[in-house]
Every structure is written in structure tokens, then in C-alpha cells.
PyMOL commands that place a pseudoatom at each C-alpha (Angstrom):
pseudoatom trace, name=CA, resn=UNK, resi=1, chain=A, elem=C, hetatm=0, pos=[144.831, 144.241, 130.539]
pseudoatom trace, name=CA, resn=UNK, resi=2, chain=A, elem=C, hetatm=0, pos=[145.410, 141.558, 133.243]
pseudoatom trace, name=CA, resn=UNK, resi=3, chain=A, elem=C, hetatm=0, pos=[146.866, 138.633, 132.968]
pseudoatom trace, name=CA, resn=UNK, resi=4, chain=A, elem=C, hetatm=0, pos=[143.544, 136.706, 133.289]
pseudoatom trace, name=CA, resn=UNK, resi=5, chain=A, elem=C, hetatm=0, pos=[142.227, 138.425, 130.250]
pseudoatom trace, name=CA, resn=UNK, resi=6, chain=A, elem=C, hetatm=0, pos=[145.060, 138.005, 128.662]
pseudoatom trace, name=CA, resn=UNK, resi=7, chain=A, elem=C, hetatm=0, pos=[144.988, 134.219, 128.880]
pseudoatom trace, name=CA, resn=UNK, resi=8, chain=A, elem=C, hetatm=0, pos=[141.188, 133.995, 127.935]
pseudoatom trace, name=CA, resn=UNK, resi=9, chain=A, elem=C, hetatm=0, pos=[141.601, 135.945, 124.695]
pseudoatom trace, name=CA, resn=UNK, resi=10, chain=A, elem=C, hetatm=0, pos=[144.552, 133.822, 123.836]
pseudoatom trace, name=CA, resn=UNK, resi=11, chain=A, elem=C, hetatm=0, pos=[142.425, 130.400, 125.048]
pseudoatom trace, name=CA, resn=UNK, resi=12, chain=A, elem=C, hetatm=0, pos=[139.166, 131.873, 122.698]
pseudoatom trace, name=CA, resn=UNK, resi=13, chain=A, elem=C, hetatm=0, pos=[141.646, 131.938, 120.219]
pseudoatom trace, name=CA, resn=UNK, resi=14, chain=A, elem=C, hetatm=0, pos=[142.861, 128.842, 120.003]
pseudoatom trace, name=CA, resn=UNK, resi=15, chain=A, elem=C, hetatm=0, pos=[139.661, 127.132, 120.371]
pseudoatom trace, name=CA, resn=UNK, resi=16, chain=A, elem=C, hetatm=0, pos=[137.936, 129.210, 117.201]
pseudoatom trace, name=CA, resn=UNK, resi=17, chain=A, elem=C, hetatm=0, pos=[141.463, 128.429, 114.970]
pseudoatom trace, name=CA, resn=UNK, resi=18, chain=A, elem=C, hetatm=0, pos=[142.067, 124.436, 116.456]
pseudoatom trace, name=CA, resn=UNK, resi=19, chain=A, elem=C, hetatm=0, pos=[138.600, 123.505, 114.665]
pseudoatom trace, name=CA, resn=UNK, resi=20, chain=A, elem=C, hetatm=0, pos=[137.074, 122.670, 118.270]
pseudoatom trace, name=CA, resn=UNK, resi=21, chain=A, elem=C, hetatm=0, pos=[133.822, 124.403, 117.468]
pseudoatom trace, name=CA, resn=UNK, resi=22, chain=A, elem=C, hetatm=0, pos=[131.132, 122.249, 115.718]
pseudoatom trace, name=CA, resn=UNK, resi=23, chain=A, elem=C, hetatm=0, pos=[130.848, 122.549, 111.847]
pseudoatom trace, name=CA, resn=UNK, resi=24, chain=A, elem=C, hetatm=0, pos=[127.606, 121.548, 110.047]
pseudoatom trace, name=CA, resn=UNK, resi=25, chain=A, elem=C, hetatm=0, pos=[127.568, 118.316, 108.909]
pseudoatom trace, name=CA, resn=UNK, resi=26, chain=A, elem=C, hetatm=0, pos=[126.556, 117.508, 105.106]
pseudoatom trace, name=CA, resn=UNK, resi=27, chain=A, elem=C, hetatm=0, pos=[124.178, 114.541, 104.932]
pseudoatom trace, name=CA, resn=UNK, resi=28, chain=A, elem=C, hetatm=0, pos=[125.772, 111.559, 102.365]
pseudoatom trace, name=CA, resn=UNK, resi=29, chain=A, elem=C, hetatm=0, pos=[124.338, 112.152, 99.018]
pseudoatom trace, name=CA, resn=UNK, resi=30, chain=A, elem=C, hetatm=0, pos=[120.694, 109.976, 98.417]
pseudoatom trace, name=CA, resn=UNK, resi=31, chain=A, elem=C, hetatm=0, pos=[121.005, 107.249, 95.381]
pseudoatom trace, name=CA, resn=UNK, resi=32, chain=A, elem=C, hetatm=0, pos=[119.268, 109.856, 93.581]
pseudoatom trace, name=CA, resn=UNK, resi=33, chain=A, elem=C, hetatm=0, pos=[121.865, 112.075, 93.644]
pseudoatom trace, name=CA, resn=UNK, resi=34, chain=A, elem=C, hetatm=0, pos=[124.262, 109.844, 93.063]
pseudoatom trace, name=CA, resn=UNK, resi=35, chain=A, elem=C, hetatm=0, pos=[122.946, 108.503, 89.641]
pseudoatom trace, name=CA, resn=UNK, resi=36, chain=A, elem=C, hetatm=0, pos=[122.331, 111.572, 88.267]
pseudoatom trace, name=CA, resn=UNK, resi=37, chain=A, elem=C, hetatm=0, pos=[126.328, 112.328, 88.243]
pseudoatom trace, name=CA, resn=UNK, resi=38, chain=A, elem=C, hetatm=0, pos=[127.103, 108.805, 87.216]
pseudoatom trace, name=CA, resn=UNK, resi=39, chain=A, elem=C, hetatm=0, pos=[126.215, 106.414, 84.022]
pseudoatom trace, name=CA, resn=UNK, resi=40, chain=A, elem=C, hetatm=0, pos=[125.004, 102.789, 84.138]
pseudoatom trace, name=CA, resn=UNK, resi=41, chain=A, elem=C, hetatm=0, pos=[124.474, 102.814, 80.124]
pseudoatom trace, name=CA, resn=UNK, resi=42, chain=A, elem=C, hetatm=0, pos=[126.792, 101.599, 77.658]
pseudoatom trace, name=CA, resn=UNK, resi=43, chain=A, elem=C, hetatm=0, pos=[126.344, 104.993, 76.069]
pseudoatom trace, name=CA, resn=UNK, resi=44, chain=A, elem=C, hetatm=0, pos=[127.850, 106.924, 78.492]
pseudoatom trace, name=CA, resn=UNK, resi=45, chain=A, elem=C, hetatm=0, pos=[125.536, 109.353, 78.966]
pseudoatom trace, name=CA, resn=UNK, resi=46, chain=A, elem=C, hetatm=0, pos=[125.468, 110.964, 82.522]
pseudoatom trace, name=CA, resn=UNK, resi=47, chain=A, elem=C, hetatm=0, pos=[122.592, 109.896, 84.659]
pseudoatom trace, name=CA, resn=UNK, resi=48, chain=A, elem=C, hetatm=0, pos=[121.164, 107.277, 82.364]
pseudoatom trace, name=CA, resn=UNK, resi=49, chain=A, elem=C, hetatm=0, pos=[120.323, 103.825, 84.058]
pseudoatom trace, name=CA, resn=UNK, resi=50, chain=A, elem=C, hetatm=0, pos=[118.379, 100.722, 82.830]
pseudoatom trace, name=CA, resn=UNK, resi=51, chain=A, elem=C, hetatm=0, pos=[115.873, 99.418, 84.935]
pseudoatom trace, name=CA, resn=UNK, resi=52, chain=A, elem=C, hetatm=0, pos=[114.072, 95.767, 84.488]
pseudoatom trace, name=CA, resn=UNK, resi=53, chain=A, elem=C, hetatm=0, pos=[110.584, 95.804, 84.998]
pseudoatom trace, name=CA, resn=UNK, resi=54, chain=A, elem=C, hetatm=0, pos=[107.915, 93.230, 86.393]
pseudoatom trace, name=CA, resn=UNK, resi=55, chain=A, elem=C, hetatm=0, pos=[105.839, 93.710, 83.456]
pseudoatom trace, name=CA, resn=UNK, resi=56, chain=A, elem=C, hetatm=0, pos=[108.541, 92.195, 81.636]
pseudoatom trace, name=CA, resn=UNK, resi=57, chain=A, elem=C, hetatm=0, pos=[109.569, 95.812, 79.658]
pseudoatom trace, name=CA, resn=UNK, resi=58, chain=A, elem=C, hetatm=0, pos=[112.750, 97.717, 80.216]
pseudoatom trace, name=CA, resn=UNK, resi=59, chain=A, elem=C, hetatm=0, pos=[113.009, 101.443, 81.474]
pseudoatom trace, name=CA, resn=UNK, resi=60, chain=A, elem=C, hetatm=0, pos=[115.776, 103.975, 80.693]
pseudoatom trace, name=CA, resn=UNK, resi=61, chain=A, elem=C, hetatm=0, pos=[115.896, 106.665, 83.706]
pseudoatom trace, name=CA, resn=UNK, resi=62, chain=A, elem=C, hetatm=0, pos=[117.350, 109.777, 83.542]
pseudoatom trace, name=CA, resn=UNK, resi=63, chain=A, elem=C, hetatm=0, pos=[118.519, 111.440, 86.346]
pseudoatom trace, name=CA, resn=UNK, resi=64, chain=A, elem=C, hetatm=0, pos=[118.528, 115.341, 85.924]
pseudoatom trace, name=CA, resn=UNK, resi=65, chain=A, elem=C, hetatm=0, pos=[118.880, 118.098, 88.145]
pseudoatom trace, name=CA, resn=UNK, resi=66, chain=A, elem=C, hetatm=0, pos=[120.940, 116.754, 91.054]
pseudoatom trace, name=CA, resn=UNK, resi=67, chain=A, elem=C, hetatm=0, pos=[118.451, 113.528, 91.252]
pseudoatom trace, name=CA, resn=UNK, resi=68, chain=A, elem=C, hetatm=0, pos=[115.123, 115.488, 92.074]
pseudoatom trace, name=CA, resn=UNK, resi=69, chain=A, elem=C, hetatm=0, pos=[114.262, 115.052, 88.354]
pseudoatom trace, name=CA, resn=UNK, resi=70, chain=A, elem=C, hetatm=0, pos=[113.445, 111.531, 86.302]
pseudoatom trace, name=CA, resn=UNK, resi=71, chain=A, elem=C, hetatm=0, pos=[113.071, 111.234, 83.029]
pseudoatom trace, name=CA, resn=UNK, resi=72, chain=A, elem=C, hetatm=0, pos=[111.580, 107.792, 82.279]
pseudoatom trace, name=CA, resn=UNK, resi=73, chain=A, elem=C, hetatm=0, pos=[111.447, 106.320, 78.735]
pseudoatom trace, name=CA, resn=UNK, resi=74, chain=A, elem=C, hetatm=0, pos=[110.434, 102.666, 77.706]
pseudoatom trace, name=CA, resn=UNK, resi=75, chain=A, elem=C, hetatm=0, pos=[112.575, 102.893, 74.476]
pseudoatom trace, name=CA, resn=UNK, resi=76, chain=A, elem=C, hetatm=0, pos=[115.675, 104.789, 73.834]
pseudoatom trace, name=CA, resn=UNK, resi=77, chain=A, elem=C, hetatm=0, pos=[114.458, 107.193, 71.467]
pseudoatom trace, name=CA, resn=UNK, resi=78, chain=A, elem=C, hetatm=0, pos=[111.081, 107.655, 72.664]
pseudoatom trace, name=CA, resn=UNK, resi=79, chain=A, elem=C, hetatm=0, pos=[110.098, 111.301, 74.327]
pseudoatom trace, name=CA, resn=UNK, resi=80, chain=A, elem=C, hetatm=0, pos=[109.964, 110.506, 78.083]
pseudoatom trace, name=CA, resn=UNK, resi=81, chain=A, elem=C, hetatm=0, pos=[108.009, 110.704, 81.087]
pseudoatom trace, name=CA, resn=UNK, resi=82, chain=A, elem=C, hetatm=0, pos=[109.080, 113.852, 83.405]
pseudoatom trace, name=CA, resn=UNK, resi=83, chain=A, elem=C, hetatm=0, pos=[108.563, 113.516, 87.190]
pseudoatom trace, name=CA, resn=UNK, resi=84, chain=A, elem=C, hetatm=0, pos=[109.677, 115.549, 89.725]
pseudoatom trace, name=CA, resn=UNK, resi=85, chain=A, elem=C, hetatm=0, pos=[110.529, 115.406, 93.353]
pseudoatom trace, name=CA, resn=UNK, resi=86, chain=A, elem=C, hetatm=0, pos=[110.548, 118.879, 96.091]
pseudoatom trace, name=CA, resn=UNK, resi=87, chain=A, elem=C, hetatm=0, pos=[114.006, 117.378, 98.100]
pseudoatom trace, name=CA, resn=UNK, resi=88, chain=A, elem=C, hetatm=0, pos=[115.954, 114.070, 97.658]
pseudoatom trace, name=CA, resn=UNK, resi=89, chain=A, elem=C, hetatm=0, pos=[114.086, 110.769, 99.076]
pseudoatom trace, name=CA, resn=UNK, resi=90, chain=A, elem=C, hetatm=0, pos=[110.429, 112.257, 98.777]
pseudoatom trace, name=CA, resn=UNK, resi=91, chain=A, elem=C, hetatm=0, pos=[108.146, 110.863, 95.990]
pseudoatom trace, name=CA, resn=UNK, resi=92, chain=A, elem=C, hetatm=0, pos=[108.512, 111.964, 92.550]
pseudoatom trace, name=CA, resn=UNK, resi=93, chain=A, elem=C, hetatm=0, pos=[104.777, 113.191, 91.062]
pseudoatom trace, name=CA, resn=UNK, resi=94, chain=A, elem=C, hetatm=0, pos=[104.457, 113.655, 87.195]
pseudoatom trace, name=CA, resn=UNK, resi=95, chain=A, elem=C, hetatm=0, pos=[101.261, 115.070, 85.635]
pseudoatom trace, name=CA, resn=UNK, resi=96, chain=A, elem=C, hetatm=0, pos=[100.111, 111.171, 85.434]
pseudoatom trace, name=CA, resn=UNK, resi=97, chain=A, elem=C, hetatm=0, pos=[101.533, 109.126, 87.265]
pseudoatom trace, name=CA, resn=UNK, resi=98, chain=A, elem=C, hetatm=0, pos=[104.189, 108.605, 90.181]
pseudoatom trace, name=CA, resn=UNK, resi=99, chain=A, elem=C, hetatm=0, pos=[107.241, 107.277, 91.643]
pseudoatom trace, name=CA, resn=UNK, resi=100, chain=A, elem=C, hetatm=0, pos=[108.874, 106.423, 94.692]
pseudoatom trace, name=CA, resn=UNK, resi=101, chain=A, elem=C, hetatm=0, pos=[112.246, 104.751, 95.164]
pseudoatom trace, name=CA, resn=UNK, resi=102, chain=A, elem=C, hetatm=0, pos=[113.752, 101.912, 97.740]
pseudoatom trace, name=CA, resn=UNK, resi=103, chain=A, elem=C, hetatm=0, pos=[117.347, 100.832, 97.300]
pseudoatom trace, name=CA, resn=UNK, resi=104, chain=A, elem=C, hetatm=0, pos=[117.658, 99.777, 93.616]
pseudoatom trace, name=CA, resn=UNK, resi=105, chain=A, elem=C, hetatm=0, pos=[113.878, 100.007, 93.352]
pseudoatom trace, name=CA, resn=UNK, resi=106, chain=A, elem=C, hetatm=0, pos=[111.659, 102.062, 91.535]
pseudoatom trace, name=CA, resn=UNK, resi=107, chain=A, elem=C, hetatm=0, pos=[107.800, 101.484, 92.037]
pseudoatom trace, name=CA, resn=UNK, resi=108, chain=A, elem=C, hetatm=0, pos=[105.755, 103.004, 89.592]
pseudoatom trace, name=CA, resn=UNK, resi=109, chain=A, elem=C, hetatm=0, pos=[102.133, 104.166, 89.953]
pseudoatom trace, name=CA, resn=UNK, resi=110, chain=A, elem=C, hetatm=0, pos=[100.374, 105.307, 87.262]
pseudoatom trace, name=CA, resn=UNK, resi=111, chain=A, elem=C, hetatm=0, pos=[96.167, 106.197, 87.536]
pseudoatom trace, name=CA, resn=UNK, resi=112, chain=A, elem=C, hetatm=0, pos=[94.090, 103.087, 87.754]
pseudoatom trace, name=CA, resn=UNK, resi=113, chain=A, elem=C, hetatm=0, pos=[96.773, 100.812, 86.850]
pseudoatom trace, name=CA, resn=UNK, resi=114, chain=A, elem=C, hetatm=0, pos=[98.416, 97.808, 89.204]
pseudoatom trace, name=CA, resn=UNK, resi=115, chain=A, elem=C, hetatm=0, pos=[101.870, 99.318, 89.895]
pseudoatom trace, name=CA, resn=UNK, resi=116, chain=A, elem=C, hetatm=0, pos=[105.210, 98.349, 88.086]
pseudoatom trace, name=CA, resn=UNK, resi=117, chain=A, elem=C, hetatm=0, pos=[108.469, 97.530, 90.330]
pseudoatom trace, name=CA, resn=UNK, resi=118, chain=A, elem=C, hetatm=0, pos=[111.382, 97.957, 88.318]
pseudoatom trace, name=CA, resn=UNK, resi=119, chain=A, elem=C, hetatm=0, pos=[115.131, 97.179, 89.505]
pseudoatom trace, name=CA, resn=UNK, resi=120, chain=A, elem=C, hetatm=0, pos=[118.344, 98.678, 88.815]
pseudoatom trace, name=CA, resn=UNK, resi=121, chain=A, elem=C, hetatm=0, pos=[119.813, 96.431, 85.632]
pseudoatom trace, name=CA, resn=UNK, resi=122, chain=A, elem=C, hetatm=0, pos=[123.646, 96.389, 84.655]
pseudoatom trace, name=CA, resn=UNK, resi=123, chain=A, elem=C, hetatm=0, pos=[122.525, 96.753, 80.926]
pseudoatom trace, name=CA, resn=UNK, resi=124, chain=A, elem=C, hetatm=0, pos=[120.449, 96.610, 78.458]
for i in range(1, 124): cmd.bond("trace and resi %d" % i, "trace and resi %d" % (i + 1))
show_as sticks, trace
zoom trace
């Protein structure tokens, strides 16, 4: 082997171990994602956030499966409301009504009804 090989082997080699090739980058995680590991509840419970609604009612969400799941419930014990969203920041569809999400926001819209905006509350 020549010389000039030699030192173009050893140069390859150096780049591939010195990190000087691009890596994938991971995109930060969407609010979504980030309530659904965290709690704003004074129960604890993982995911769970209060929300304060324009039409003066309150809304627990749940956020399950990595945030592309919501579980919405007007009381604490009542059986909630399960919508769904394909990837993180698309609109979450339930089998009545939907949901999409700004900031702390949560618009609701549910058949023929005027939409609810809810925001992000530190409590009940």
C-alpha cells in the first residue's frame, strides 16, 4: 500500500470516529408530548391537566400514549371523551367531536355546536 492510501484510510478514519459526519437530529418534543409525561393535578397523576373553559366549566385532560391520545372529562370521576391524533401537532378526531391545540389552548369542536376554547389552568 502507498503512502497516499495509507494516509486516506487513516484520514476516513478519523473523520467517521471524530463525530464529523451528520447525525439525525430529533425534533424537541410537541406540548403534547410533554404533558403526557408530566402532572398539572394536585393528584399526581401522570398526564392529567385542568383546563378552564369559555363556557364557564372545567376540563380534566389526559394525556395518554406519548400525547397522540386525550382523554377529556368534565368531572373527575366521569367516563371520558377519547380522541385521537395520527402524529404530534395534527388534530385530534373522536367519534363526535374534535380538537386541535395552540400553545396552552385547546379548541373544542363538537357537531353543530359553537366551539369551546379552554386554557391550560394551574388547578382546580
Amino acid at each position: 500500500m502507498t503512502p497516499f492510501r495509507i494516509g486516506i484510510m487513516g484520514m476516513g478514519a478519523l473523520l467517521a470516529s471524530s463525530g464529523c459526519y451528520e447525525q439525525p437530529r430529533k425534533a424537541p418534543p410537541t406540548e403534547q408530548q410533554i404533558h403526557a409525561g408530566d402532572s398539572g393535578d394536585a393528584g399526581g397523576i401522570p398526564g392529567r391537566h385542568p383546563y378552564r373553559c369559555d363556557d364557564a366549566r372545567p376540563l380534566l385532560i389526559d394525556f395518554k400514549d406519548e400525547g397522540l391520545t386525550l382523554e377529556l372529562r368534565r368531572e373527575t370521576g366521569a367516563p371520558p371523551v377519547v380522541l385521537t391524533a395520527p402524529a404530534p401537532g395534527l388534530q385530534y378526531v373522536g367519534d363526535t367531536m374534535s380538537a386541535t391545540f395552540t400553545g396552552n389552548e385547546i379548541k373544542i369542536d363538537e357537531g353543530d355546536k359553537p366551539p369551546v376554547l379552554c386554557s391550560k389552568a394551574t388547578s382546580l
